[in-house]
C-alpha positions as CSV (number, residue, x, y, z in Angstrom):
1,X,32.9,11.8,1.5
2,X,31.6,11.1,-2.0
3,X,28.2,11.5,-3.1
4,X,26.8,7.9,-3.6
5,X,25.4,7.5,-7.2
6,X,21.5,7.2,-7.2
7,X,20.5,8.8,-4.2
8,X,18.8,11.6,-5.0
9,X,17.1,9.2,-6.9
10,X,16.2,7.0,-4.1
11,X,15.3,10.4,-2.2
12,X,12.5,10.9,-4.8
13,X,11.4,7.7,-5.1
14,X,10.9,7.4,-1.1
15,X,9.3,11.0,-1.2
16,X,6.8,9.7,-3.7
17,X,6.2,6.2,-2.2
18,X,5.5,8.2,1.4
19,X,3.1,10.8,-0.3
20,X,1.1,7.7,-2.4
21,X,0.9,5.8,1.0
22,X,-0.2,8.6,2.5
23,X,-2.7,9.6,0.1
24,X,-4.0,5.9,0.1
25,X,-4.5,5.6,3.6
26,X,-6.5,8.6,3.7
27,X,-8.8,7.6,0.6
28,X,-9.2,4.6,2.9
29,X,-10.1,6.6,5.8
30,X,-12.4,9.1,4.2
31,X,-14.1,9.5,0.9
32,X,-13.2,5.8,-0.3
33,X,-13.8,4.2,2.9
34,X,-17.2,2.7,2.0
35,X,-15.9,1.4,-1.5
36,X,-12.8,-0.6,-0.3
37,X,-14.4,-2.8,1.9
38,X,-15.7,-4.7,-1.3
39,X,-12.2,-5.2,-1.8
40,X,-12.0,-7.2,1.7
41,X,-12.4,-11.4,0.9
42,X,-15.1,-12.9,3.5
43,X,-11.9,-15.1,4.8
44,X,-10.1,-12.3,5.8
45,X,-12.6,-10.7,8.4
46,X,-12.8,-14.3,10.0
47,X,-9.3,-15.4,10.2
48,X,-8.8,-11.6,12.1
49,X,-12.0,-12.0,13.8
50,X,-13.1,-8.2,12.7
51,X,-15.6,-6.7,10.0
52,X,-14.6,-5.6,6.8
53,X,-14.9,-1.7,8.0
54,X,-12.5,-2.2,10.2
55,X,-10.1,-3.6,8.3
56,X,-10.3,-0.8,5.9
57,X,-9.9,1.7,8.4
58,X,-6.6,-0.2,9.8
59,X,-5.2,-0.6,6.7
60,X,-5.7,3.0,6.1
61,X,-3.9,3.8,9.6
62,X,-1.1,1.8,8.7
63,X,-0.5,3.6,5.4
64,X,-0.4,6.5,7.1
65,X,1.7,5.7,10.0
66,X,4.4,3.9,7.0
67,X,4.0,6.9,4.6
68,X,4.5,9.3,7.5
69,X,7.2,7.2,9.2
70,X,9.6,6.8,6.3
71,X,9.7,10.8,6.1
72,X,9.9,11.4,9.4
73,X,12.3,8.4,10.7
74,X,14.8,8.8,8.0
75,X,17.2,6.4,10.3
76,X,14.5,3.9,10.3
77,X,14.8,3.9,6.8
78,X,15.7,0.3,6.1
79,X,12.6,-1.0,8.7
80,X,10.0,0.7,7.6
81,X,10.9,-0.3,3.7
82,X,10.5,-3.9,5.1
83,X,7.6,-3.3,6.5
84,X,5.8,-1.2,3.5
85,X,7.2,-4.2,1.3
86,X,5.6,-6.3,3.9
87,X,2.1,-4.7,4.0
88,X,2.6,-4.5,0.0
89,X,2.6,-8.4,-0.3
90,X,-0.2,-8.9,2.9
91,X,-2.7,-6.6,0.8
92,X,-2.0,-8.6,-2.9
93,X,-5.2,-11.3,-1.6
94,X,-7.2,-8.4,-1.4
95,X,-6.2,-7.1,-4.7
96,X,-6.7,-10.7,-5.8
97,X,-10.3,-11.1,-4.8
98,X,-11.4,-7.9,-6.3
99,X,-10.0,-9.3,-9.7
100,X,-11.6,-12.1,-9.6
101,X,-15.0,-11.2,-8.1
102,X,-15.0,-8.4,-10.7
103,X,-16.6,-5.9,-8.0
104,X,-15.6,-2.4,-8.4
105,X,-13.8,-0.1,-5.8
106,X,-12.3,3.6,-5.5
107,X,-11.0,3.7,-9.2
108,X,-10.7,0.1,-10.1
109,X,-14.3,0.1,-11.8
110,X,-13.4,-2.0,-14.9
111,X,-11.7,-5.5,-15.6
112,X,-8.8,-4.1,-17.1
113,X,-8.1,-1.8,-14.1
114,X,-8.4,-4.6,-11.9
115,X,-5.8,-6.7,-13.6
116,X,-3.9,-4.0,-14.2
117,X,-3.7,-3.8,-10.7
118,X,-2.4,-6.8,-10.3
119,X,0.5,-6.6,-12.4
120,X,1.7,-3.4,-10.5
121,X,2.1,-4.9,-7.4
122,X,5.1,-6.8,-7.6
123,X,7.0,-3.0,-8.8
124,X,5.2,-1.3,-6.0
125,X,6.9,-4.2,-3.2
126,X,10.3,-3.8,-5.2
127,X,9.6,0.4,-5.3
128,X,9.6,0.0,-1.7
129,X,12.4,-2.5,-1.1
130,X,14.9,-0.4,-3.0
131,X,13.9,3.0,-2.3
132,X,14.5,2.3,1.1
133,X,18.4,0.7,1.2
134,X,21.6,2.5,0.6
């Protein structure tokens, strides 16, 4: 059976995408813990009915579980690059409020950083999306 053009390249980009969620969730969990729940909005801990603490330390979880998941569950592949792409778009209001309340986290401690931040969202959710189909 022929080798399918771009896959090693997808291989990479998965590796990569499952050691930067990996890395994040455990920045959430640990040393940047305290830090990222500025990056919470005060809607966000009512609509789930939870502090800001522990939405930090689920998102956290979940990065590691999806980071985890897509190197150990290579047939789940396809799934688990929805749902990284899904938790991708569910975080952007977070990444939104930081912007705009100008309050600094875990290396977002400027404006420019914070916009910047933005803008590399939407190649983050399409990282995810295609490094995850065949």
């Amino acid at each position: 059976m022929p080798r399918r053009r771009g896959r090693p390249i997808r291989s990479l980009a998965r590796g990569v995408l499952a050691l930067l969620l990996v890395a994040a969730g455990v920045s959430h969990l640990t040393w940047g813990r305290r830090g990222y729940r500025i990056v919470v909005p005060d809607w966000a801990t009512r609509v789930l009915r939870t502090d800001k603490d522990a939405i930090v330390v689920a998102s956290g979880a979940v990065e590691v579980v999806l980071g985890v998941g897509l190197v150990a569950f290579p047939r789940e592949r396809r799934r688990i690059g929805a749902a990284i792409t899904a938790f991708f778009i569910a975080v952007f209001p977070g990444n939104v409020h930081q912007w705009r309340t100008g309050r600094s986290a875990p290396g977002l401690s400027t404006d420019r950083a914070r916009l910047v931040r933005l803008f590399l969202q939407a190649p983050l959710v399409a990282w995810a999306w295609w490094s995850t189909r065949e």
